[in-house]
C-alpha positions as CSV (number, residue, x, y, z in Angstrom):
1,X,-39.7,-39.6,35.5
2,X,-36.3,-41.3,36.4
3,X,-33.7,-39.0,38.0
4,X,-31.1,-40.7,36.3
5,X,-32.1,-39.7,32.7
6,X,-28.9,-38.1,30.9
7,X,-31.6,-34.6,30.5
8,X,-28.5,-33.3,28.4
9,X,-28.6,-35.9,25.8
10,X,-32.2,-36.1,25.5
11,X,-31.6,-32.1,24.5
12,X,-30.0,-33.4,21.8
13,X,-32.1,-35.4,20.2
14,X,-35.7,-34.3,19.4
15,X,-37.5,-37.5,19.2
16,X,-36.0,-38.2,22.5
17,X,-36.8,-34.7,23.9
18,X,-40.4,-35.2,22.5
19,X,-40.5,-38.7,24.3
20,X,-39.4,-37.0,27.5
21,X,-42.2,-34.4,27.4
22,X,-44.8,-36.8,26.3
23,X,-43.6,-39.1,29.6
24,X,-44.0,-35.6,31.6
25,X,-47.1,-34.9,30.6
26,X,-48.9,-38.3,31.7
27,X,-47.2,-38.2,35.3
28,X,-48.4,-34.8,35.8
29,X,-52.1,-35.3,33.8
30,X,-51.2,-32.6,31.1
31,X,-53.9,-32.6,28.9
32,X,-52.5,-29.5,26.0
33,X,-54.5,-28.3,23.6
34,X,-53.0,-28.2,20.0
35,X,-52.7,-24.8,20.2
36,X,-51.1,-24.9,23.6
37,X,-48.7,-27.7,22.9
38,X,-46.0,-25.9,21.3
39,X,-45.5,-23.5,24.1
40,X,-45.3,-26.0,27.1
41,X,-42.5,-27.8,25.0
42,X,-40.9,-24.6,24.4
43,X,-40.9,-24.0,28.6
44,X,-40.3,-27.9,28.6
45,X,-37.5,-27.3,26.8
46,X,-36.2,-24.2,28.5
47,X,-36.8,-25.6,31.3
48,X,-34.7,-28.9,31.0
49,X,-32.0,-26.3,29.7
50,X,-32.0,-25.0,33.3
51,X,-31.8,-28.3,35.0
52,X,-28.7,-29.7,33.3
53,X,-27.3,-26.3,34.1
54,X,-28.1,-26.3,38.2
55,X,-26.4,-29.6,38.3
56,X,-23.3,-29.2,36.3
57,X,-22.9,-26.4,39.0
58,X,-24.5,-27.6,42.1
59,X,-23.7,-30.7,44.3
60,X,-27.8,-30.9,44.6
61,X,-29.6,-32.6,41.7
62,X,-32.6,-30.7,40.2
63,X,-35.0,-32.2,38.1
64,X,-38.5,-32.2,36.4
65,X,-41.3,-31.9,38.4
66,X,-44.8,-30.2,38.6
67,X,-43.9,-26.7,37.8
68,X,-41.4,-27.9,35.2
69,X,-43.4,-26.4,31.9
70,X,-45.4,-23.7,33.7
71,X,-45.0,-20.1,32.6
72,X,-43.6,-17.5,35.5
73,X,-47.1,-16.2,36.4
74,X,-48.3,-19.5,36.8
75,X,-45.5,-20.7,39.2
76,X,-45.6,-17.6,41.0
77,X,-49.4,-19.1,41.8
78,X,-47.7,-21.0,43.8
79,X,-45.8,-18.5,46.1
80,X,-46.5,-17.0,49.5
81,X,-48.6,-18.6,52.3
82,X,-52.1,-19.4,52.1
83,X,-53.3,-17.5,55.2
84,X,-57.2,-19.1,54.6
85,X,-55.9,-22.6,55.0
86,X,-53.4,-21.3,58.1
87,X,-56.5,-20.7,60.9
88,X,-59.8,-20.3,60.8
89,X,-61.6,-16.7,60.5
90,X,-61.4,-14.3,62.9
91,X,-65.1,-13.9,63.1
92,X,-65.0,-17.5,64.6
93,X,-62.3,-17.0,67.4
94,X,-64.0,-16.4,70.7
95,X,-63.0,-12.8,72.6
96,X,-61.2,-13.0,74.9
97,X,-63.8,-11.1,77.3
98,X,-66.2,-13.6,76.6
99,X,-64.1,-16.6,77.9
100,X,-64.5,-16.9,81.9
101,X,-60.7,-16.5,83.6
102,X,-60.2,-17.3,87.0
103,X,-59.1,-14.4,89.1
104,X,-56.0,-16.6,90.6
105,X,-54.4,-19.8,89.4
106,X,-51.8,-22.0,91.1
107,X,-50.2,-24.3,88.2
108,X,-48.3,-26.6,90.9
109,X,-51.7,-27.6,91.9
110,X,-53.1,-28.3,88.5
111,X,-50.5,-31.5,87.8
């Protein structure tokens, strides 16, 4: 989706709004159900809202992207870190007893 769309003219007309949201949904493989397609261009919608608001106020530009059209409890899906991608288990980190440690080490003679 091209950044420099005018998002608050397409608001303004629905055919181009619809366009828009038809465009969104192929770039991000959106397959919607009939039943579901009214709410994601209602979030689409409310959404696009909020983006020609940000950057009427910010220097930044905000746009559509991935979460543009999700509901709150799907972007906060999204949130926090991922610990189980982060390291492995603990199970499979070695003690430390178990690893042999030298009793003295000199570094300036390890170069």
């Amino acid at each position: 989706l091209a950044a420099s769309v005018d998002y608050a003219h397409v608001l303004q007309s629905p055919t181009e709004l619809k366009n828009l949201f038809s465009e969104f949904n192929a770039k991000f493989g959106k397959n919607l159900s009939p039943a579901e397609g009214p709410m994601r261009m209602r979030l689409f919608r409310n959404d696009l809202k909020e983006i020609v608001r940000l950057n009427k106020e910010h220097e930044w530009v905000s746009g559509i992207n991935q979460f543009t059209a999700m509901t709150v409890a799907e972007k906060q899906q999204h949130l926090g870190l991922n610990m189980s991608l982060a390291a492995p288990p603990a199970e499979e980190l070695p003690l430390l007893s178990s690893v042999p440690t030298a009793s003295s080490l000199d570094w300036r003679k390890q170069c």
